[in-house]
ZAMI-837633 format. One record per atom (N, C-alpha, C): residue number from 1; atom name; residue in one letter; x negated, y, z negated. Coordinates in Angstrom, 3 decimals, decimal comma. Example, Ala and Ser with C-alpha at 12.3 -4.5 7.8 and 13.67 -1.06 7.14 Angstrom:
# ZAMI-837633
    nr   atom   rest         xx         yy         zz
     1      N      a    -13,190     -5,690     -7,800
     1     CA      a    -12,300     -4,500     -7,800
     1      C      a    -13,200     -3,300     -7,800
     2      N      s    -12,850     -2,250     -7,080
     2     CA      s    -13,670     -1,060     -7,140
     2      C      s    -12,900      0,030     -7,870
END
This chain:
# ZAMI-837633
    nr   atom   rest         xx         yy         zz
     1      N      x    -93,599     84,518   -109,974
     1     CA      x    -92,751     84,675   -108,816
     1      C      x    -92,274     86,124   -108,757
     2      N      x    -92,183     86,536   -107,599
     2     CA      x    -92,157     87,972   -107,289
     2      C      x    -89,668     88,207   -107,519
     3      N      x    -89,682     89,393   -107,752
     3     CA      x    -88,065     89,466   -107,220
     3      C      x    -88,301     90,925   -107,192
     4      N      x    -87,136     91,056   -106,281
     4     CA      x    -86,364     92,276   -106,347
     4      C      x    -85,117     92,971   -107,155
     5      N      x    -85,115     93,900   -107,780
     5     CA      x    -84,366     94,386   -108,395
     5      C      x    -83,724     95,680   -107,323
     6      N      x    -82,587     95,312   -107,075
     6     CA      x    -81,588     96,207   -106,441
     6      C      x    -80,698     97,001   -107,323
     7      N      x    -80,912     97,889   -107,337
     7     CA      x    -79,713     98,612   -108,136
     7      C      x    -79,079     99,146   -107,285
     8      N      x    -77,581     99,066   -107,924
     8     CA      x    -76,343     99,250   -107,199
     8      C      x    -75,786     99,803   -107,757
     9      N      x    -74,771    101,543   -107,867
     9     CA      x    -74,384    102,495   -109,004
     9      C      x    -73,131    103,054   -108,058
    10      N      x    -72,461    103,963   -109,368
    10     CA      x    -71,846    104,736   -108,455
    10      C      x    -72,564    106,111   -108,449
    11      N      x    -72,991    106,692   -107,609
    11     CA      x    -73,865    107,968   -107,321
    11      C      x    -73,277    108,626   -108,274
    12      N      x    -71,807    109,271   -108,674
    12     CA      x    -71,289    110,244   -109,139
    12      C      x    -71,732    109,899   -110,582
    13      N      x    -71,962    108,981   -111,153
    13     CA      x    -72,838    108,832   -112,843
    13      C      x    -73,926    109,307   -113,173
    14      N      x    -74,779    109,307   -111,301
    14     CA      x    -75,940    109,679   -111,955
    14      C      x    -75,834    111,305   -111,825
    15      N      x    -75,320    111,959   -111,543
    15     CA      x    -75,542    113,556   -111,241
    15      C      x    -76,271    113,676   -110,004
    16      N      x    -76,547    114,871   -109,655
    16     CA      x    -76,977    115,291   -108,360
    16      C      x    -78,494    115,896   -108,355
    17      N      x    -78,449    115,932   -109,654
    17     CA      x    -80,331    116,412   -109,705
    17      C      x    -80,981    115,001   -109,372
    18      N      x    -82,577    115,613   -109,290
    18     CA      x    -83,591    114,188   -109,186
    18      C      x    -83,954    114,067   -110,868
    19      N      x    -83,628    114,799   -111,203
    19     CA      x    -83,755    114,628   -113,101
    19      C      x    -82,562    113,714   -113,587
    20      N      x    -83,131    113,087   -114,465
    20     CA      x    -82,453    112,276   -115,727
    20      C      x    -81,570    113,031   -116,467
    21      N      x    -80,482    112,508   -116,927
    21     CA      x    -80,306    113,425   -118,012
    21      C      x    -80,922    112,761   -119,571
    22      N      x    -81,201    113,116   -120,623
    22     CA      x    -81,987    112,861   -121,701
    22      C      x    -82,273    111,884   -121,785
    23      N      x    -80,676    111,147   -121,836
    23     CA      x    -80,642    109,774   -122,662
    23      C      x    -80,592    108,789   -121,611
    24      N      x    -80,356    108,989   -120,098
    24     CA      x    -80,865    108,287   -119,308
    24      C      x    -82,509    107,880   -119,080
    25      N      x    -83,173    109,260   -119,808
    25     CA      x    -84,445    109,371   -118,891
    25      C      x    -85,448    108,690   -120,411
    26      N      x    -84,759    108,836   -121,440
    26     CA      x    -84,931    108,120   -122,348
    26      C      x    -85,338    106,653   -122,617
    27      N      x    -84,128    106,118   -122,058
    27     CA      x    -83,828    104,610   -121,810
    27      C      x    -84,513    104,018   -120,789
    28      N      x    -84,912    104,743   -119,677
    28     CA      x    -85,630    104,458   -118,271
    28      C      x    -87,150    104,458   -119,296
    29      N      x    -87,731    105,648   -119,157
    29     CA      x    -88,770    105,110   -120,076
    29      C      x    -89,150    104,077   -120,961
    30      N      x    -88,780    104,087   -121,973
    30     CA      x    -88,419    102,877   -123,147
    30      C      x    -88,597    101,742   -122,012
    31      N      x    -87,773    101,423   -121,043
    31     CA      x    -87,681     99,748   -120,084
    31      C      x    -88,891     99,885   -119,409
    32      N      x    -89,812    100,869   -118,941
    32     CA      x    -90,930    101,328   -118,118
    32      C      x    -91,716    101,130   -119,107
    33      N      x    -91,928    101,285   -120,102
    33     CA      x    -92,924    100,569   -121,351
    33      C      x    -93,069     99,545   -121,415
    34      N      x    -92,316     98,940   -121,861
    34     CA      x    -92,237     97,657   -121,666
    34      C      x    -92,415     96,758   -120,956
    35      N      x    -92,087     96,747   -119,732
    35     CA      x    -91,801     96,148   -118,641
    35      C      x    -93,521     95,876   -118,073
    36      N      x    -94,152     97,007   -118,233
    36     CA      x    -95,320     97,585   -118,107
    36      C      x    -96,326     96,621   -118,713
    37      N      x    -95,789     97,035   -120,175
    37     CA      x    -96,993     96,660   -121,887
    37      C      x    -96,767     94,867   -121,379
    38      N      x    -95,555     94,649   -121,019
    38     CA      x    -95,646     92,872   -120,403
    38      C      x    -96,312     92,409   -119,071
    39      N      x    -96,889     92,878   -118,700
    39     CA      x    -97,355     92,925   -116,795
    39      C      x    -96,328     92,640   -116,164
    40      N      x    -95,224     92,976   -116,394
    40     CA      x    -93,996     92,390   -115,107
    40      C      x    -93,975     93,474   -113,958
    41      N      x    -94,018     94,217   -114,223
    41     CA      x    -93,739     95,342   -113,399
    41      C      x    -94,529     96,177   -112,291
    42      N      x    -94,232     95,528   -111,171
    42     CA      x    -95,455     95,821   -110,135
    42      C      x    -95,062     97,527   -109,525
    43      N      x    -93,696     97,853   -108,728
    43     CA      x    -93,718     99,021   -108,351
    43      C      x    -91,971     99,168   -108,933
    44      N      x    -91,439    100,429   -108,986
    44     CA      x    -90,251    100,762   -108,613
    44      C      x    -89,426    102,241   -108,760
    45      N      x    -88,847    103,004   -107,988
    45     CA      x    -88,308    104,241   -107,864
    45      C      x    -86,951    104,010   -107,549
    46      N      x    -86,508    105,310   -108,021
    46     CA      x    -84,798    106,310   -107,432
    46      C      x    -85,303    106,218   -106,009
    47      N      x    -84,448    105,853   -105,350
    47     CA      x    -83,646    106,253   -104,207
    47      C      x    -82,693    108,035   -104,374
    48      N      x    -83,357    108,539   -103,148
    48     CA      x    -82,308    109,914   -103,095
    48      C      x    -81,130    109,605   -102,504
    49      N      x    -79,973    110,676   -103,090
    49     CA      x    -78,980    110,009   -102,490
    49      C      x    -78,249    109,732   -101,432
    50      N      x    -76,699    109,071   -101,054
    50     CA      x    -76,980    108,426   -100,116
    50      C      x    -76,825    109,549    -98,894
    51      N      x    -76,329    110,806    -98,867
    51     CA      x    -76,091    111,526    -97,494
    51      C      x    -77,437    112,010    -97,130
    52      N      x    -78,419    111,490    -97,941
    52     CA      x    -79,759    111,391    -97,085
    52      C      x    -80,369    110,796    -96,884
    53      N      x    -79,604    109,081    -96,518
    53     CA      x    -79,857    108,410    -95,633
    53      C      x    -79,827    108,372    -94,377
    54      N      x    -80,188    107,407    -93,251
    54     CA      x    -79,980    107,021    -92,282
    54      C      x    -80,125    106,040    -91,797
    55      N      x    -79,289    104,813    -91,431
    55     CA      x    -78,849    103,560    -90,758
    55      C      x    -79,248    103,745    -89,288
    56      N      x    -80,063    102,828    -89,372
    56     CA      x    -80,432    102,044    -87,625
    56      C      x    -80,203    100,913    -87,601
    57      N      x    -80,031    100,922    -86,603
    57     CA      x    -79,086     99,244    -85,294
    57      C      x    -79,716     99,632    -84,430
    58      N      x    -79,918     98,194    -83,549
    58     CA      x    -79,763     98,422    -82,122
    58      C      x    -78,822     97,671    -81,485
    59      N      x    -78,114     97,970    -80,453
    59     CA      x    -77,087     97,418    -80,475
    59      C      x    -76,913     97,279    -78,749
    60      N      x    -77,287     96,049    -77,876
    60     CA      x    -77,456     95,795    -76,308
    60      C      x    -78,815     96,504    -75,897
    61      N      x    -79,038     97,199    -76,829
    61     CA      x    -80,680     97,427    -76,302
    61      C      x    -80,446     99,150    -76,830
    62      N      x    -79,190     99,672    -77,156
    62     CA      x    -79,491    100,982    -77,106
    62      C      x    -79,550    101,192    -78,879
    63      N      x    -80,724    101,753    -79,209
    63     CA      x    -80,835    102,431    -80,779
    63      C      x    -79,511    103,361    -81,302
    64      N      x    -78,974    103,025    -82,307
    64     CA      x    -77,903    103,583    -82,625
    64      C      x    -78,108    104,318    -84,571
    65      N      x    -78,025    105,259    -84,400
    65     CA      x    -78,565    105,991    -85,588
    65      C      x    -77,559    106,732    -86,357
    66      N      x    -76,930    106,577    -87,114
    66     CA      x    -76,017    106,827    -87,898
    66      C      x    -76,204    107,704    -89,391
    67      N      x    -76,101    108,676    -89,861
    67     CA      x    -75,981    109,414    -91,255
    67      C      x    -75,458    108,551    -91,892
    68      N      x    -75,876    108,875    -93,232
    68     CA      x    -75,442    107,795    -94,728
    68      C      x    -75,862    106,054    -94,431
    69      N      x    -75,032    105,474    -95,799
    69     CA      x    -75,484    104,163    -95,776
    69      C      x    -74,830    103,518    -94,763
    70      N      x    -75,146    102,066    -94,765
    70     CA      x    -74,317    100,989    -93,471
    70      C      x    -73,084    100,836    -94,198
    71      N      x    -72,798    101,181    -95,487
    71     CA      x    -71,167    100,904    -95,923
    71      C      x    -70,375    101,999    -96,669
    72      N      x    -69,485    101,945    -97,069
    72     CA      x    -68,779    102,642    -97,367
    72      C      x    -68,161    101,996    -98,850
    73      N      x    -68,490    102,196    -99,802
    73     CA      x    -68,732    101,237   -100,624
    73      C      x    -68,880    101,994   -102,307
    74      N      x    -67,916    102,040   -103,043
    74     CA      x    -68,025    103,062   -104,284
    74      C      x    -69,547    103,137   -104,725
    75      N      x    -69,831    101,816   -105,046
    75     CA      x    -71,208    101,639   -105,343
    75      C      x    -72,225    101,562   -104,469
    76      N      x    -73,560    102,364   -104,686
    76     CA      x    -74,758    102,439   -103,401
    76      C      x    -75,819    102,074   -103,861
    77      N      x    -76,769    101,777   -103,347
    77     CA      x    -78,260    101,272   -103,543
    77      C      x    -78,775    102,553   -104,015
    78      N      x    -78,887    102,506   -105,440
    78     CA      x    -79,610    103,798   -106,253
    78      C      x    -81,397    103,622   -106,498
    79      N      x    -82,080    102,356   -105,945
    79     CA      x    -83,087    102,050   -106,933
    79      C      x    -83,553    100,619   -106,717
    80      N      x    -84,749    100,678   -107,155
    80     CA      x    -84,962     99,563   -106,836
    80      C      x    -86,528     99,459   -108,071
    81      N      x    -86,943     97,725   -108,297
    81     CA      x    -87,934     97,592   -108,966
    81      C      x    -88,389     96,144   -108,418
    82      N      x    -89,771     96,191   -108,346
    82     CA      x    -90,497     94,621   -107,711
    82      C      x    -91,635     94,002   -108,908
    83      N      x    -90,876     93,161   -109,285
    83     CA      x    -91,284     92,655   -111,102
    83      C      x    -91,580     91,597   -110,284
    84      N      x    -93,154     90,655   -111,368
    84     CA      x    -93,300     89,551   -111,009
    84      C      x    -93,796     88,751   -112,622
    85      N      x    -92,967     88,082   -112,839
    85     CA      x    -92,482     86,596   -113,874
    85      C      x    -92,567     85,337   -113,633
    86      N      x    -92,187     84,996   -114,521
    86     CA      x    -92,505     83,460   -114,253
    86      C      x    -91,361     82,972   -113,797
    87      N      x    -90,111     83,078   -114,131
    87     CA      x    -88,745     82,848   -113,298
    87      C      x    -87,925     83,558   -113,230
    88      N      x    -86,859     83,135   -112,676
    88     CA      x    -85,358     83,543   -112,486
    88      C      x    -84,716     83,870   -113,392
    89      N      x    -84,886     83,039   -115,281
    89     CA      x    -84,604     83,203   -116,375
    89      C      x    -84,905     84,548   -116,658
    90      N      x    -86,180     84,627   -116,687
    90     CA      x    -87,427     86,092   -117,397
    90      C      x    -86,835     87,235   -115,833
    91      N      x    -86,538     87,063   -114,904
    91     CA      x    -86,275     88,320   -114,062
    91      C      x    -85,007     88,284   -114,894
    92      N      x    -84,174     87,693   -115,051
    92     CA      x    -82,501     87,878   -115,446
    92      C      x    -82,725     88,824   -116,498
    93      N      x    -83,292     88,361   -117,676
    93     CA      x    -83,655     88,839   -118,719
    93      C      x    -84,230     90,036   -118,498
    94      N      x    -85,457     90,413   -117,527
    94     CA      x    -85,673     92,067   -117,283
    94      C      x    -84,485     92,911   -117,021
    95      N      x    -83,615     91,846   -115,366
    95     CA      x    -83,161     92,939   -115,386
    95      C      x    -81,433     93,367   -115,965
    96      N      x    -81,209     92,426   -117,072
    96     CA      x    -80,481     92,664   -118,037
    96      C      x    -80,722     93,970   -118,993
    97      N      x    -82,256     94,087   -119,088
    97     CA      x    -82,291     95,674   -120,426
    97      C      x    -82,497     96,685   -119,413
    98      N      x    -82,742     96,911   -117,780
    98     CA      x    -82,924     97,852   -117,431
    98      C      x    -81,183     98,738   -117,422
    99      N      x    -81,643    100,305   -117,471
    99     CA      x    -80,507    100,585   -118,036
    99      C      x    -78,943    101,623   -116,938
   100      N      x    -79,989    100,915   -116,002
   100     CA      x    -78,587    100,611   -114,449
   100      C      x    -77,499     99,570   -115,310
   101      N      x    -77,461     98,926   -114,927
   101     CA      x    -76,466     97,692   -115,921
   101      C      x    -75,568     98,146   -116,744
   102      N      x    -76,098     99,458   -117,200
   102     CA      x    -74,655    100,243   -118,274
   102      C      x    -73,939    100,872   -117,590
   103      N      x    -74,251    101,356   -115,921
   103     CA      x    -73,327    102,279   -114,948
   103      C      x    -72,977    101,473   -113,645
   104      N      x    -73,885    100,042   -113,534
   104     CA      x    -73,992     99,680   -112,125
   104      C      x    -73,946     98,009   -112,421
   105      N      x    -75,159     97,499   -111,318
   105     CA      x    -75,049     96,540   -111,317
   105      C      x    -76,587     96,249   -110,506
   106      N      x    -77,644     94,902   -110,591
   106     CA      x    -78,780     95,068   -110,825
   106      C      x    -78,540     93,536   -110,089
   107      N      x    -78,859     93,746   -108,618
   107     CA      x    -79,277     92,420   -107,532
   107      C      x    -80,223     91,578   -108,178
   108      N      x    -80,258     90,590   -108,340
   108     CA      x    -81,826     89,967   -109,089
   108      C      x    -82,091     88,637   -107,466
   109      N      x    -82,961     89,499   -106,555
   109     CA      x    -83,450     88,188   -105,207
   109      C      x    -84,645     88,362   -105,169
   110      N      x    -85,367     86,725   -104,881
   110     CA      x    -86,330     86,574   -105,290
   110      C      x    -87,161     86,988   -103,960
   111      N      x    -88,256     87,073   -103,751
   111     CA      x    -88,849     87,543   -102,313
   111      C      x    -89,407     86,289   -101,287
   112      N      x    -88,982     86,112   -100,626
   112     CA      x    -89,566     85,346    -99,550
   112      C      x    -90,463     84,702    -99,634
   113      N      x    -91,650     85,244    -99,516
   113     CA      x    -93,170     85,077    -99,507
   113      C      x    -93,668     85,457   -101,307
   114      N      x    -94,737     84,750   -101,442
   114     CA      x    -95,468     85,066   -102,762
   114      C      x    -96,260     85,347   -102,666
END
């Protein structure tokens, strides 16, 4: 079964580079091994951050386009990973060692379609 891994952070932990710092980029690796060496792990990347987003609506018919995320919200969508396991147990369990979880917090939804 397919899920999504949402990561949810506060931007200001991770720094402002697209670089890791050591022991982040450390630990990201190490879970990318693994995750890997087990076949769970189909795709997943950083998100840049959020003031270079942009939110669309439409709203009575007229497109409405907005800078940054749709919320305002300490924590933002940093990331994301699309693992496929055998359940809900084994996604929990992935995304328990990924190493968002020590700064954030890690959506575990399963996908729609298989």
């Amino acid at each position: 079964m397919k899920y999504l891994l949402i990561h949810a952070a506060d931007e200001t932990q991770l720094g402002t580079s697209h670089d890791l710092d050591d022991a982040a980029a450390t630990q990201l690796a190490a879970w990318i091994e693994e995750m890997v060496g087990r076949g769970v792990l189909v795709h997943g990347d950083r998100l840049r951050p959020t003031p270079d987003a942009t939110s669309v609506r439409v709203t009575g018919g007229d497109v409405v386009v907005v800078d940054g995320p749709f919320a305002e919200t300490k924590e933002q969508i940093t990331g994301y990973d699309l693992i496929d396991c055998a359940d809900l147990d084994e996604a929990i369990e992935i995304a328990s060692k990924h190493p968002t979880t020590n700064i954030g917090t890690i959506e575990v939804r399963p996908l729609w379609f298989q």
